[in-house]
Structure formats: structure tokens, C-alpha cells
N, C-alpha and C positions, 0 to 999 in steps of 0.2 A: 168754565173750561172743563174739559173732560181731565178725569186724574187717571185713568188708564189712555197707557201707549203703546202701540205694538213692536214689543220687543223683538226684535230680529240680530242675531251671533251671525259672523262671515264663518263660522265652524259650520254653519248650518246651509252653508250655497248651493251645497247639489240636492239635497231634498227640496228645498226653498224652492229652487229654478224647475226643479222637477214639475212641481205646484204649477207652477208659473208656464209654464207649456203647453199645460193642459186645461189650462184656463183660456178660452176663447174667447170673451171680452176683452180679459187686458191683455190678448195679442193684436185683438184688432184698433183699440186704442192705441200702443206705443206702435202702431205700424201705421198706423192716418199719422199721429204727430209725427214722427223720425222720418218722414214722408214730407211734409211740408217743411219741417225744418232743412232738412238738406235741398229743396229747392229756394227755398227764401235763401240759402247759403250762396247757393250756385249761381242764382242771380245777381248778388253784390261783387262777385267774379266771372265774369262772360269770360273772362281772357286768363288764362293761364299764369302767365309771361308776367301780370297784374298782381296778382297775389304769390306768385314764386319772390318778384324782387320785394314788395313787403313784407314777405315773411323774411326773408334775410335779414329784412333792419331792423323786426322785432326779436328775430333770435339773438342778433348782435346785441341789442341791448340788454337780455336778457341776461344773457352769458357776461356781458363786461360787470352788468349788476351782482352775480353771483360772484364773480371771481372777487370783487373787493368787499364781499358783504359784512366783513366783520367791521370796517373801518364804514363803510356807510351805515350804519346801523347807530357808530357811536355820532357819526356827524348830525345822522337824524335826532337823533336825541339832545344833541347841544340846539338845533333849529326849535325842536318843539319847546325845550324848556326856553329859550328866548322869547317865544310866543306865548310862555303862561300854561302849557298846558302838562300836564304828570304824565310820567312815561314810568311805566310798569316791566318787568319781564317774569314770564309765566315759563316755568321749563315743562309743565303739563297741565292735565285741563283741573288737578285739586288745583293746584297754586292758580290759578286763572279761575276759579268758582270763587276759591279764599277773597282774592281782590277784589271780585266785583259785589258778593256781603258785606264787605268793609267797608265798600262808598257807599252801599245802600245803608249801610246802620249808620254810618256817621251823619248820612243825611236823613234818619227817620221813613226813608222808603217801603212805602210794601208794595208798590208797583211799579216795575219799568215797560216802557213800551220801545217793542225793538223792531229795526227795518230788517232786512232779509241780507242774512250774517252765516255762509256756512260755516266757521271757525266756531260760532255761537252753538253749532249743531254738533260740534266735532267735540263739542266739552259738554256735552249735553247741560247747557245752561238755564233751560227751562226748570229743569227735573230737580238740580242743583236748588235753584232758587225757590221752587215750591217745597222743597225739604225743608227751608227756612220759615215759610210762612209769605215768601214774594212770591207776587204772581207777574211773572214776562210774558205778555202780551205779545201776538206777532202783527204785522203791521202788515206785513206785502200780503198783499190778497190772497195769495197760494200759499202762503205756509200759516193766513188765520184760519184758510178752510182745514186744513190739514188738523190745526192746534185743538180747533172744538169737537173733531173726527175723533182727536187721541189718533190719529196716524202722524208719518214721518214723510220727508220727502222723498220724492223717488226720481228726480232728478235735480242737478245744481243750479239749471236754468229758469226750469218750467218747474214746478215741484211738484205740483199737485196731477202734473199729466195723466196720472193713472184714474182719475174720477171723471164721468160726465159729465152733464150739465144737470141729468135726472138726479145724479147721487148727489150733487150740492145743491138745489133745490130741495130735495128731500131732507139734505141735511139742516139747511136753513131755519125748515118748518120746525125743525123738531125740535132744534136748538135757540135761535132766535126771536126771545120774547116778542112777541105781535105781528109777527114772520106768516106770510099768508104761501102757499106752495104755487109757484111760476117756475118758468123754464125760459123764461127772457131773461139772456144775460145781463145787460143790458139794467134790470129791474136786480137781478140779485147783488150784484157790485154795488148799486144804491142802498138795500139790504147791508152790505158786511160795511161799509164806510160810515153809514148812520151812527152804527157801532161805536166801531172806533173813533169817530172824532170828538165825542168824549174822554177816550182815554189819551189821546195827546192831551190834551188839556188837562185830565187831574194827575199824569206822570209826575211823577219826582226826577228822574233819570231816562236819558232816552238810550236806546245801545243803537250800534248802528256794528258793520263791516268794514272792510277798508278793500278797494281796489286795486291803488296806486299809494305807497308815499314818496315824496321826494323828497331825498336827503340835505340836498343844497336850503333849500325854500321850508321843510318844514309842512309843506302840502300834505295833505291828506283825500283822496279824489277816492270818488264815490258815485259810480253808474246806476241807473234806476230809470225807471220806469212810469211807474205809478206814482212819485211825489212823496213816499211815504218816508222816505230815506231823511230828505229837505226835512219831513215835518219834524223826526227824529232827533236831530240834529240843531234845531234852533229852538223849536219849543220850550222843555224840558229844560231846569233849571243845572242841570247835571248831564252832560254827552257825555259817554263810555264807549269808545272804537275798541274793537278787539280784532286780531287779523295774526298770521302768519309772520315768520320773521322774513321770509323769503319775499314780499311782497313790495319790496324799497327798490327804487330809482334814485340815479345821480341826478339828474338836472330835470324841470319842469318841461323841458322838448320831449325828453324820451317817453313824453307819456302820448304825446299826439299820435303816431305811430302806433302804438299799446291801444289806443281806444277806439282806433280807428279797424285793427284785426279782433279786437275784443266783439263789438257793437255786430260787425259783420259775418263775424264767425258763429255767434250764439244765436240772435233772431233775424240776422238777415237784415239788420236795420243798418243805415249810412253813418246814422246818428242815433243815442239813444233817447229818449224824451226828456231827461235831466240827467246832467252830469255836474255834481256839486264837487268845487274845488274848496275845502276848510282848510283858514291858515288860525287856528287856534280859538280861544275863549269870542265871546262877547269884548270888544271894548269901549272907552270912552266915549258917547256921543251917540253910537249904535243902537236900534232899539228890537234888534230881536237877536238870537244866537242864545247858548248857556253862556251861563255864568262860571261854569267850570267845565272842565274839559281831560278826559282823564283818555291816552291811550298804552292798551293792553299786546306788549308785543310776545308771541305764543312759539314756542318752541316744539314741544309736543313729539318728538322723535326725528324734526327737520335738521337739527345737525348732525344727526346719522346718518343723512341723505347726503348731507353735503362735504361729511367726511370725505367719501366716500367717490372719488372720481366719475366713478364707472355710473352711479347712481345721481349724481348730481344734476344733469339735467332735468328729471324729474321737478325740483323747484321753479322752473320757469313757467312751467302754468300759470297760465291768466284766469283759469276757470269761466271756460267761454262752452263747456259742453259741446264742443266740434267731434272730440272722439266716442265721444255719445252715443251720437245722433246718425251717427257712421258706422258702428259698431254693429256686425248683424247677430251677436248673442244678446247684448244691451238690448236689442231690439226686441229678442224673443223673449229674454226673462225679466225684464225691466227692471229697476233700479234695486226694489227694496229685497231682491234675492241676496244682491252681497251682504245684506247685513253691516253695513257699514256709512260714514258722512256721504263719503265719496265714492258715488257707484260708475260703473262700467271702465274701459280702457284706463283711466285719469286714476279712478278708485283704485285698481288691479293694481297700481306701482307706486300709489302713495300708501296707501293701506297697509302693508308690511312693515313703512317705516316710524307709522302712527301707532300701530298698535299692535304688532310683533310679528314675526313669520309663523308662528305656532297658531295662531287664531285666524290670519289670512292664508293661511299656504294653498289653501286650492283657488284662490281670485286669480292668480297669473295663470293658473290652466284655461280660465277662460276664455280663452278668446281662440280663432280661427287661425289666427297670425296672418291673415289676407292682406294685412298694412294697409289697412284704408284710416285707420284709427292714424299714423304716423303721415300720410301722405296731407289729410287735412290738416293738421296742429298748425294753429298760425306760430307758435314760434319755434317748431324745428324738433320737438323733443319723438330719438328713437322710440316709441313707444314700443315697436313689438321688438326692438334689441335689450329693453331694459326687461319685459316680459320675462324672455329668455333666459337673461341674466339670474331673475329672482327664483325662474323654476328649477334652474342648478341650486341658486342658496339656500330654497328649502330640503334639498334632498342631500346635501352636503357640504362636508365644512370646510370653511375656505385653506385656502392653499396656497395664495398666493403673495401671501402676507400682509393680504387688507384684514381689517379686522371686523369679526362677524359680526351678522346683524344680530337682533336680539331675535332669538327663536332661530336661529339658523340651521338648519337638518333636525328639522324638528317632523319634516314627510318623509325622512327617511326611513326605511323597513327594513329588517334584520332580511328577510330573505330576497330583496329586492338584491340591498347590499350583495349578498353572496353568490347572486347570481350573476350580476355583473363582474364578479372579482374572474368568477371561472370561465368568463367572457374573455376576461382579459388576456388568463394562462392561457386559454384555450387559440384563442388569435397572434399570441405572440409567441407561439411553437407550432414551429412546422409538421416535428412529427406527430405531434396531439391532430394537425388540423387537417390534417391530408386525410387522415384517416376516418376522420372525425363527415367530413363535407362526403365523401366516398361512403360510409353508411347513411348520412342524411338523405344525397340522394337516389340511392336503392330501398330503403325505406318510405320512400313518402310517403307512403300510401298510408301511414299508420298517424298522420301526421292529425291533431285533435281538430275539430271543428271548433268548437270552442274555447278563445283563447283569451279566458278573465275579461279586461273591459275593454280591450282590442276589436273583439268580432261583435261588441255592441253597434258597432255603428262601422264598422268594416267587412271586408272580405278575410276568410284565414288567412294568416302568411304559411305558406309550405314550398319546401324547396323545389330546386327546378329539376327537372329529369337529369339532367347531368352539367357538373359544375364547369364554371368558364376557362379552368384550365383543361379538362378534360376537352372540351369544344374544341380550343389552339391547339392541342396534340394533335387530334384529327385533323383540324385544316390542314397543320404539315405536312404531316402522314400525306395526308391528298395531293398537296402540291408538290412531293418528293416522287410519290409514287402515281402516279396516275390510272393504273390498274386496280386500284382503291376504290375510287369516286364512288363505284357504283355501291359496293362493301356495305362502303362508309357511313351512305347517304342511303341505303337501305335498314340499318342500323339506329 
């Protein structure tokens, strides 16, 4: 595996994207995928009226889930240990690295092999484990192309969207003991599997993701694709789920619903190829499954979200990559511009709460606010109102007696502040303003062409020939006097 990874900071998005636009491969690539994907989308919704009233019963669930989630959290945990299996809490991703070297030493591990986890990605769990001397194996095909790259994902669905077929065939060759260079998919997927079905077999530990759990039942539900998940999961003498606290359901119904906006939202699919339901360890009489069963529930800055009224929504992500895929800056600068687990729309509002407003403050600038990111979400969440939300938080401190996020006006600037302040005098007195808009405009003409990073991508603002109270003076003037008109309207 490669030991170098491309480090990318969300401090770094506008140069990054900058890159990123002027790269004409990877705009023609994320514009074929974000292309197909939004009609494979569009297709599991001919009807409207179809996915308005599902997304209701997904939001509904979503929201009943969030509103009880401290009490569902501890029910999940009384289910799981009934079933046998260790239920952990990580409030960050040390405490979530700590735990998962602890079951690797206890069990003599120097390998786990993991299905496609982005919680896994959010704690940078590879990097963790190779500081130790364990090597985490990726298992879904897109994030082992990515792993032997030494790249990251650059989306939550597709990961690897940003490579050909030429760049992972070449990569293959070069990496790929007895790897001969083909461009038949078809041949290299035979190529990375050959791989890996050795290392399921000599794993110690498997890691996997979690989807869905349900708190009644103890369930643990797991969407896939490829198989690699299944193999993850039963193999291995040791499964280690790691996931979100946000990610629990009351009752095994609420997840039919959820899988069914998930599957259709992300690939367009009805169904996904495998959906594994685990209700705990290996037992009695059974002859595959682990023998131990360990899950990791991650807090990571999700109770600041959920403090938080205004911002709570944000948890109801199913991580189906719909505002993605919809997103036309996502489109032009592709994933690995934010610098972060979670890119585009979904990234821009969880990302602050993960890992501070000081380090993401310019991700909620990104976006258009066109609302197409909000209109698909199969479960309801405002996305371009939470946007909004956060690009006030980073430029100022709250005020209304919620309490701030971490990094909160942390984009704030001393003369941004002051000018606005003299905005305010200036608007909220009369005689400052009268006089004020009365030179405005008789001077226009002096008005700058260049105005910072406004006329980057705009027209100047300059006032108008004469202000709109001055206009209604004249209209009266005219309709009082009528010997005016011509004056007036000459004028």
C-alpha cells in the first residue's frame, strides 16, 4: 500500500477549486458521472407526487429519531449487549483510533480488512492504524483503487469518480504484482478481487459502517453493493462497526422507507445488490459470522448539531449523495476541493460541526443557493437555509442565546465589522441618509469599477441617477401640477 496520501485542509477550498476549474479532465469526468447519476435518479421518480409523499415518511422518521435520540441510543445499547455484542462511545475520532488498537492488540492483529465506512474516513482510521504498525485494507473496489493511489475519496457514493479506467488500469500495472495493463473493466475488478480474497481470509478483524440501527431490535443494517460488506462482517473473527451517533431508528419498519429513498437517491437503484441485516455475534449451531462483535458509536461534534435546534436537521442524512450529484459547484470542483470526509452540499453543513467554523468557514460559501441540493434530499433537510445559517455563524457571534459553535466568527474581519457598523448608523438616521444617498447619487460617476471580490464574477454596484424618494416627489409634483410633466420628464 502506498504510505503517502494527498493531504488536502478545507482552509485550502478556494485555491483547491481554483485548481479544480481549470482542470479539464476532472470537469469532464464529474460532469459525465453527475450526469448519469441524476438521471438514474430521475428515473426511480417519473412522478413527482411519488417521491414528495416518501420523502415525508422518511423526513418523519427521521426527525421522530432525532427528537428521542438520547433515550434511543441507550435502548440501542441495552439491545446490542443482549445480543453479545460491545458497544463503545468515541466523543472524537482519538478516542475512536484508541478503541479500535485496543481490540487489535488484544486480539494480536496487524491486519483488518474494511468494507466502505465513511465515519472510518472521518477518523482517518487507516493512517491511525498504520502509525501502529496495522495495515486497514480497503475492501469496496473504489476506495482499494483510491488506498494503493495513496488518494482519498471524492465522493461518499462513488469514491473513486474522479479516475478513468486508463488511470486505474495503469494503476494496476504498476502496483499489482503479475498485473498485465488492460482497459477492460470487467478484467481489472478480476485484477483488485484476486487481491483481496486473500486478505478476508488472513484478517484478524473486519470493520465495516453502519447504515441503519434499530434501537428496539438491536439491528444493525448495512447497504452494499459489491459483497465486500457481507464478506467483512462474517469472515473475520472480530467485526468492528463504527458509525455516527445520529444513525439509530426506533423500530425495524422505519428502516423499509430509509432504504428504499437511500438505494434510489444514491445509484438510481430500486434495490441495492445486498442489504445485510446483523443482529449480533456468531451463535450456537451457526457456522459463519465473527465470533465477536464490537460496535463503535462516534460522536465527533454531532452533539453540537443537535444541541442546536436551528442546526439539527443536518443529522438526518442517510448519506445517499443526492445533493451531490445536484450541486453545480460539486460538479465543477469535485469532492477533494473541500478538504474534508464529507464533500459538497451534505460536507458544507456537517463539516463545521466536525471539525470547527475556523477550518471550514468558506465551505458554506460554496454553493449557488439555487436549492436543488434541498429540493432533492430524500429526507427534507433545509440545506441551503442551514447554509445561510452557518455563513452568519462564521462571521458573527451568536446573539440569540444559543450557544456558539466552536470556531464561531472566526471569518470575521475588523474592517468588514466597521463597515457594516457604519451601515447601520448610517441607515438608521435620517439626517446622515438623506444626505448621504443625495451625494451618492450626483456622484456616481466616481463610483470604482472594481469592487474586491464582488466584480470578480459580477457587474459594479453604482447608484442610480436619482434615489426613489426623489422619483415620488416628482411623480406628485406631476400629478399636482400638471404644467410640470413636460419639466419634469425632460429632466
Amino acid at each position: 500500500m502506498s504510505a503517502t496520501e494527498h493531504i488536502v485542509r478545507p482552509e485550502d477550498f478556494k485555491p483547491r477549486s481554483r485548481e479544480a476549474i481549470a482542470d479539464p479532465k476532472l470537469r469532464s469526468n464529474f460532469r459525465g458521472a453527475m450526469d448519469f447519476l441524476i438521471e438514474r435518479r430521475a428515473a426511480q421518480f417519473p412522478e413527482g407526487a411519488t417521491f414528495t409523499r416518501l420523502r415525508k415518511v422518511g423526513e418523519g422518521i427521521r426527525k421522530h429519531a432525532l427528537s428521542r435520540l438520547p433515550d434511543l441510543l441507550d435502548q440501542l445499547e441495552t439491545s446490542l449487549q443482549r445480543l453479545g455484542v460491545n458497544v463503545h462511545y468515541a466523543e472524537n475520532s482519538i478516542d475512536a483510533n484508541r478503541i479500535f488498537l485496543e481490540i487489535a492488540k488484544r486480539h494480536h492483529a496487524d491486519m483488518m480488512i474494511k468494507g466502505k465506512s465513511m465515519v472510518s474516513e472521518e477518523i482517518e482510521l487507516n493512517q491511525a492504524m498504520a502509525a501502529e504498525g496495522i495495515e486497514c485494507i480497503e475492501s469496496d473496489m473504489g476506495e482499494y483503487i483510491l488506498q494503493i493511489d495513496g488518494d482519498r475519496p471524492s465522493h461518499i457514493i462513488m469514491p473513486a469518480i474522479h479516475k478513468t479506467k486508463q488511470d486505474i488500469a495503469k494503476l494496476f500495472a504498476e502496483k499489482i504484482p503479475g498485473a498485465t495493463y488492460t482497459e477492460d473493466v470487467d478484467e481489472l475488478i478480476r485484477m483488485g478481487r484476486s487481491v483481496l480474497r486473500d486478505k478476508f481470509r488472513d484478517a484478524r478483524i473486519g470493520v465495516s459502517g453502519v447504515n441503519f440501527m434499530v434501537a428496539e431490535t438491536g439491528t444493525i443494517a448495512l447497504v452494499e453493493n459489491e459483497g465486500n460488506g457481507r464478506m467483512c462482517t462474517t469472515i473475520p473473527d472480530v467485526h468492528v462497526a463504527i458509525t455516527g451517533i445520529e444513525k439509530v431508528v426506533e423500530k425495524l419498519e422505519h428502516v423499509v422507507p430509509l432504504y428504499a429513498l437511500l438505494t434510489r437517491s444514491a445509484t438510481g437503484q430500486a434495490v441495492s445488490t445486498y442489504f445485510n441485516l446483523i443482529t449480533g455475534p456468531r451463535r450456537v449451531g451457526e457456522k459463519d459470522g465473527p465470533r465477536e462483535m464490537h460496535l463503535i458509536l462516534l460522536d465527533n461534534g454531532r452533539s453540537q448539531a443537535y444541541r442546536e435546534e436551528k442546526f439539527r436537521a443536518t443529522l438526518q442524512c442517510i448519506r445517499c449523495g443526492a445533493c451531490m450529484n445536484h450541486c453545480p459547484v460539486y460538479t465543477r470542483v469535485g469532492g477533494h476541493s473541500y478538504g474534508t470526509a464529507y464533500p459538497g452540499p451534505i460536507g458544507s453543513i456537517i463539516s463545521p460541526h466536525l471539525l470547527g467554523l475556523s477550518e471550514t468557514r468558506d465551505l458554506p460559501t460554496a454553493s449557488s443557493l439555487c436549492g436543488a441540493c434541498g429540493e432533492v434530499c430524500p429526507v427534507g433537510i433545509p440545506i441551503p437555509e442551514i447554509l445561510m445559517r452557518l455563513r452568519e455563524a462564521a462571521r458573527n457571534d451568536s446573539t440569540d442565546g444559543a450557544q456558539a459553535l466552536r470556531g464561531q466568527a472566526s471569518a470575521r474581519k475588523a474592517v468588514e465589522a466597521l463597515t457594516w457598523k457604519a451601515w447601520r448608523i448610517l441607515y438608521a438616521n435620517s439626517f446622515l441618509y438623506r444626505p448621504f444617498v443625495w451625494m451618492a447619487t450626483r456622484l456616481r460617476w466616481l463610483t470604482p469599477t472594481h469592487q474586491a471580490g464582488w466584480t470578480q464574477s459580477r457587474a459594479p454596484l453604482r447608484p442610480a441617477p436619482r434615489a426613489l424618494r426623489e422619483l415620488l416627489a416628482q411623480r406628485q409634483r406631476r400629478a399636482e401640477n400638471p404644467e410640470l410633466r413636460y419639466v419634469i420628464s425632460r429632466d
